[in-house]
C-alpha positions in Angstrom: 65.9 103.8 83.0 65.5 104.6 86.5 61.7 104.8 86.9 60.8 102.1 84.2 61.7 98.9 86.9 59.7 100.4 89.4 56.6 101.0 87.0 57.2 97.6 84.9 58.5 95.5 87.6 55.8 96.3 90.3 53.2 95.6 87.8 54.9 92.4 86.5 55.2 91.2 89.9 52.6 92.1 91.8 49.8 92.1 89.1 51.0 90.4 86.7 53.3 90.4 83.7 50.9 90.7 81.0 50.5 94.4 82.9 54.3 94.6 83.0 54.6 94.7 79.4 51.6 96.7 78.6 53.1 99.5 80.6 56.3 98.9 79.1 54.7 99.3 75.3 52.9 102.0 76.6 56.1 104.2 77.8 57.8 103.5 74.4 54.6 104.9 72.8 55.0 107.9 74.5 58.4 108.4 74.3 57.9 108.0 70.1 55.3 109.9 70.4 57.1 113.0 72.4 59.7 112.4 70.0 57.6 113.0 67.0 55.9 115.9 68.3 59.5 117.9 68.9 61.1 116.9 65.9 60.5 119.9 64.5 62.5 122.0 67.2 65.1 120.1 66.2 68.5 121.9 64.5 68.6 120.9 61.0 71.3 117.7 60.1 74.8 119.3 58.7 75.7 118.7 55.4 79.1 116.5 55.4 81.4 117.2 52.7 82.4 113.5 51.5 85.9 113.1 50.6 87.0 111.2 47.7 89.1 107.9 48.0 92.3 109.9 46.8 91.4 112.6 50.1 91.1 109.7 52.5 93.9 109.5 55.1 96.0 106.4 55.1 97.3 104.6 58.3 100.7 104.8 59.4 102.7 101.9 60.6 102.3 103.7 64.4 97.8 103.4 63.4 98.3 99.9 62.9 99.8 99.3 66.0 97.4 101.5 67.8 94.6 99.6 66.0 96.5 96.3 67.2 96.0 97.5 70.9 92.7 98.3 70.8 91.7 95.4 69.3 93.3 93.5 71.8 92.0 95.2 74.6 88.3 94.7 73.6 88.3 90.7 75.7 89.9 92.1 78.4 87.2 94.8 79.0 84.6 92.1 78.3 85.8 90.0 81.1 86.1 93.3 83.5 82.2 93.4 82.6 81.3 90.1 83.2 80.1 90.9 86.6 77.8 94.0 86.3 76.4 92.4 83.1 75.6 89.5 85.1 73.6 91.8 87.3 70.8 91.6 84.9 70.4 88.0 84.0 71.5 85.4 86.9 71.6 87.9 89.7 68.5 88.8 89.5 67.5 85.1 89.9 69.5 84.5 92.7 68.5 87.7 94.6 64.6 87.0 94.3 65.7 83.2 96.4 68.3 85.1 98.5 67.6 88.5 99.9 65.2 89.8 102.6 62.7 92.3 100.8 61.0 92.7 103.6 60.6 96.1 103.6 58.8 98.3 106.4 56.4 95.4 106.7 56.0 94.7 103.0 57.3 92.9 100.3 59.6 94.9 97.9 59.3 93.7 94.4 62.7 92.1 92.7 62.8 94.8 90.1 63.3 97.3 92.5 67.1 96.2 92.5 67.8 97.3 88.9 66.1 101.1 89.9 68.4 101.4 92.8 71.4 99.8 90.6 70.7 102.5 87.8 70.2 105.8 90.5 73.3 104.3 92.1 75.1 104.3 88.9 74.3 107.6 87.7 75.6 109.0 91.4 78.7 107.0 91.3 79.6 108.3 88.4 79.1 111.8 88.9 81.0 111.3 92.2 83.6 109.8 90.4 83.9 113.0 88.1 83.8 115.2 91.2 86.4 113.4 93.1 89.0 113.3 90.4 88.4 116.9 89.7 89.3 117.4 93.4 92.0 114.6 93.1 93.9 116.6 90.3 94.3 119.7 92.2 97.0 118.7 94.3 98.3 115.2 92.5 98.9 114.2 89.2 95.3 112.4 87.9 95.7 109.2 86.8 95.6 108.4 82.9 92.9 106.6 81.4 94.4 103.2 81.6 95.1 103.0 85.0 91.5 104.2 86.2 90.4 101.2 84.0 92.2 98.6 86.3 91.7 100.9 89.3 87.6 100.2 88.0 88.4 96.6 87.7 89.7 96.2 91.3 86.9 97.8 92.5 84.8 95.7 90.9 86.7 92.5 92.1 85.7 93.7 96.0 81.8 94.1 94.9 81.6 90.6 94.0 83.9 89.3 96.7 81.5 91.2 98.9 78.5 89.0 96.9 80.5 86.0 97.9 80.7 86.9 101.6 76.9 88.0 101.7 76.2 84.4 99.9 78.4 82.6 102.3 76.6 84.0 105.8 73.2 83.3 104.4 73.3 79.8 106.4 70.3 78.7 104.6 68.0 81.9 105.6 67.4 85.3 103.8 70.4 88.0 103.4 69.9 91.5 104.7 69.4 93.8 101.8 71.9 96.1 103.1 74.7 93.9 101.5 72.7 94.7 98.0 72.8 98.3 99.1 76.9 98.0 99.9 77.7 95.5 96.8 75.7 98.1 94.2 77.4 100.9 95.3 80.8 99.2 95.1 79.8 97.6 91.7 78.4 101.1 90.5 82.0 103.3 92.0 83.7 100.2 89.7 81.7 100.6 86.4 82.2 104.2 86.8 85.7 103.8 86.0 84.6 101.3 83.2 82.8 101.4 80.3 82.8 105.4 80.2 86.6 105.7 80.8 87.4 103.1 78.1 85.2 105.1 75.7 87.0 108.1 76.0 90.4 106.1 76.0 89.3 104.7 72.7 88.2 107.9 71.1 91.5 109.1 72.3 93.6 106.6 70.8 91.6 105.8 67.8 93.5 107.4 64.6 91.2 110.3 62.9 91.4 108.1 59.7 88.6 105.5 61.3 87.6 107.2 64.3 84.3 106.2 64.1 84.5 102.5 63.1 86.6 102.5 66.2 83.9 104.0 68.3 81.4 101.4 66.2 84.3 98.7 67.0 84.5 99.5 71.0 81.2 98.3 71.5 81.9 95.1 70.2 83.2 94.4 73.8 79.5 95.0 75.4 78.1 92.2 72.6 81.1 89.7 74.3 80.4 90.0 77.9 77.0 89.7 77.2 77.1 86.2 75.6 79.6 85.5 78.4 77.3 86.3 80.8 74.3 83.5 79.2 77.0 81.1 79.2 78.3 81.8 82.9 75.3 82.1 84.3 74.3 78.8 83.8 76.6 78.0 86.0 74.7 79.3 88.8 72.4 75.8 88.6 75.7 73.6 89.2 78.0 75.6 91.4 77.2 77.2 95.3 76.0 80.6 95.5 79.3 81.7 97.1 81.7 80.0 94.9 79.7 81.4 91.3 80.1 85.3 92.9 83.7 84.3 93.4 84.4 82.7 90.2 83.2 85.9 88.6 85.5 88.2 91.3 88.5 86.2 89.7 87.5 87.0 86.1 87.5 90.7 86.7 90.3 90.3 88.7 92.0 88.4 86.0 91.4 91.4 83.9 92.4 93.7 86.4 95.9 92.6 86.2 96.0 92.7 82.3 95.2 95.9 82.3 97.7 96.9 84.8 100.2 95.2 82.4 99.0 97.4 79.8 99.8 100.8 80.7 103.4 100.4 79.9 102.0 99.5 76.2 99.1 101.9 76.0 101.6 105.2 77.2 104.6 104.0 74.0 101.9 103.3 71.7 100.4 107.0 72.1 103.6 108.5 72.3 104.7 106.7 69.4 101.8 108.1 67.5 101.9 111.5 68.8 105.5 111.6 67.7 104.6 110.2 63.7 102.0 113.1 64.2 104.2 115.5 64.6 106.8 114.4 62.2 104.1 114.8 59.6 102.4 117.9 60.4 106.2 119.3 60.3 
């Protein structure tokens, strides 16, 4: 994910995309390949047991509502993914016109962005980890909720950081270190995203369809996706400033839903921890 831009991309661009793709078919051959040839090291599958209808676990009034909730929650963590899923699609475009990859006297290909978006990413995150590990030691860390809406604020200060950088251009070429400062920002914010509202929805889900809600949580990725093709048209009809800032008030929109969630999200699971215990008593 990290290495395949600068490979793919630097042929695609510089070469030719023909080149691009080659390399790309050629990597997944590989992969398949390297696959095939240590599938035999691999452990064996577990049998699973499967349990007859009558065995099955039925949902309680307090799964239902917990199933309510997470349903609900799934267009409000599309929206707070609008913007780094746009990072892919019309960003791209619009950094190839914009930025100055000027780069120790040569041109740096485009596709360089998504390496240093994905190394940034995987750093971010692991800071993240390491600085609410530290965090906890002497305060109480925040629950999974919150650090949802504390990765949606975040994220609202990337893209108003997008809009300023589009704003000063003045007709010339932007300084790359505004990609460097937005990606990072964007990256500390997704951190607190998509990983964070998986565990929260494995957390929550009841163990009667804990994996269709796993299946289910995805559902929100498909969402912002197609939001993203629809919004990024927009970038043809609308200033460079003004379509960065129109996403920053998306996220931020969802930013303050999720705030107003907590409340909901902290009686829901104590509701259900309560039934729990009621039932194992």
């Amino acid at each position: 994910m990290i290495a395949s831009p600068l490979v793919c991309g630097t042929l695609g661009e510089v070469y030719g995309w023909h080149y691009g793709f080659a390399a790309a078919g050629i990597g997944m051959a590989v992969g398949l390949a390297i696959y095939m040839a240590g599938a035999r090291h691999l452990p064996a599958e577990p049998k699973i047991a499967v349990r007859k209808p009558a065995e099955r676990q039925r949902l309680s009034a307090a799964d239902w509502r917990v199933l309510g909730l997470l349903l609900a929650m799934l267009p409000v963590l599309a929206l707070a993914l609008l913007g780094n899923q746009q990072i892919f699609n019309a960003y791209m475009i619009w950094a190839q016109a914009s930025y100055d990859f000027t780069l120790f006297g040569r041109t740096m290909p485009t596709s360089w962005l998504i390496t240093f978006d994905a190394a940034a990413s995987v750093a971010m995150l692991a800071l993240s980890v390491l600085f609410w590990r530290v965090w906890s030691r002497r305060f109480a860390e925040p629950v999974e909720i919150t650090k949802l809406a504390i990765g949606a604020v975040v994220t609202v200060v990337a893209f108003l950081l997008l809009a300023a950088a589009a704003q000063s251009a003045g007709g010339g070429k932007i300084s790359l270190w505004w990609a460097v400062a937005f990606h990072v920002l964007n990256s500390i914010g997704f951190a607190h995203l998509v990983p964070v509202a998986l565990v929260l929805y494995v957390r929550m889900a009841p163990q009667a369809v804990g994996a269709t809600i796993v299946g289910i949580f995805y559902l929100h990725l498909f969402v912002a996706n197609n939001l993203v093709g629809w919004a990024g048209t927009r970038l043809e009809t609308m200033t460079a400033d003004r379509f960065w800032l129109a996403h920053a008030v998306v996220v931020g929109i969802s930013a303050v839903i999720l705030f107003a969630l907590r409340g909901p999200v902290k009686r829901v699971l104590a509701d259900a921890a309560r039934e729990a215990s009621r039932s194992r008593s």
